[in-house]
C-alpha positions as CSV (number, residue, x, y, z in Angstrom):
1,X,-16.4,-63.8,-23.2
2,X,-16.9,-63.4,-19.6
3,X,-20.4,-62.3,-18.1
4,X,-20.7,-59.9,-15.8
5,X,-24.0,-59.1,-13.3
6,X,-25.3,-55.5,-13.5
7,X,-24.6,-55.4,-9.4
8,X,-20.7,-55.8,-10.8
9,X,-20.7,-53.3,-13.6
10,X,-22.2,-50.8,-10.9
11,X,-19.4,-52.0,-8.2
12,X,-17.2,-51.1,-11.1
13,X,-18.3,-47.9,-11.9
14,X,-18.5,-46.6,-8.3
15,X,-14.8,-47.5,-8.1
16,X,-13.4,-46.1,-11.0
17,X,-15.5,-42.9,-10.6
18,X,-14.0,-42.9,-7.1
19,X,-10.3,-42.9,-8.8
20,X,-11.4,-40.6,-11.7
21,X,-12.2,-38.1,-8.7
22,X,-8.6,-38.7,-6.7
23,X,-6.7,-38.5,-9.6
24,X,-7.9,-35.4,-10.4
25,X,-7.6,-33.7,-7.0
26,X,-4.0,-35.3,-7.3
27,X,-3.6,-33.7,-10.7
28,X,-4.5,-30.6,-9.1
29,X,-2.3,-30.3,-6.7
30,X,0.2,-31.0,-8.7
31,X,-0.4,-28.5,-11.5
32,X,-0.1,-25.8,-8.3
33,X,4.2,-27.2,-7.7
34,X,6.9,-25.5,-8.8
35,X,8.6,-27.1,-10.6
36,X,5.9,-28.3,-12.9
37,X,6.1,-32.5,-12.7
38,X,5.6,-32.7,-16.2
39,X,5.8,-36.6,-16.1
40,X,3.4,-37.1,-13.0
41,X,1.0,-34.9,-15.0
42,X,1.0,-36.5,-18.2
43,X,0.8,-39.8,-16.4
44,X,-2.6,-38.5,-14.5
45,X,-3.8,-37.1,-17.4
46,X,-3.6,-40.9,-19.5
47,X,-4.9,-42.2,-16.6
48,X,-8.1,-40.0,-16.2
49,X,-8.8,-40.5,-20.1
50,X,-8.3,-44.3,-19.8
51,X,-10.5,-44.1,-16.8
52,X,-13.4,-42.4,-17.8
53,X,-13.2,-44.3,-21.7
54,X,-13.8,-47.7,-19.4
55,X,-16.5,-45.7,-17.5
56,X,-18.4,-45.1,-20.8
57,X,-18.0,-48.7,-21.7
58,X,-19.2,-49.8,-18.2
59,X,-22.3,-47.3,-18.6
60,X,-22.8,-48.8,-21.9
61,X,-23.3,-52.1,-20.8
62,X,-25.5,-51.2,-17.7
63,X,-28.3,-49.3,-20.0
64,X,-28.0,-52.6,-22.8
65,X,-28.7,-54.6,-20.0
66,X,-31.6,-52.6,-18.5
């Protein structure tokens, strides 16, 4: 298994916190079109839970390590 640094894990979570927030301004800006992009918005939606499951795992591993 690969070792990562806590200096990574926290490079990791500022990015993908930083995408958790875009996606969501994207999803809400799409939610607002007519008509509804159901695909686009299901998509978002997968990719904000995926997201913010590896944020939990990436704030798992920061308190372990602390």
């Amino acid at each position: 298994m690969v070792n990562f640094t806590t200096t990574e894990f926290e490079d990791a979570h500022k990015a993908i916190s930083s995408s958790i927030r875009k996606i969501e301004k994207a999803q809400e800006t799409l939610s607002k079109k007519e008509p509804l992009p159901k695909a686009q918005l299901t998509l978002a939606s997968r990719n904000l839970k995926a997201l913010r499951m590896a944020l939990c795992l990436i704030e798992r591993e920061i308190n372990e390590g602390n």
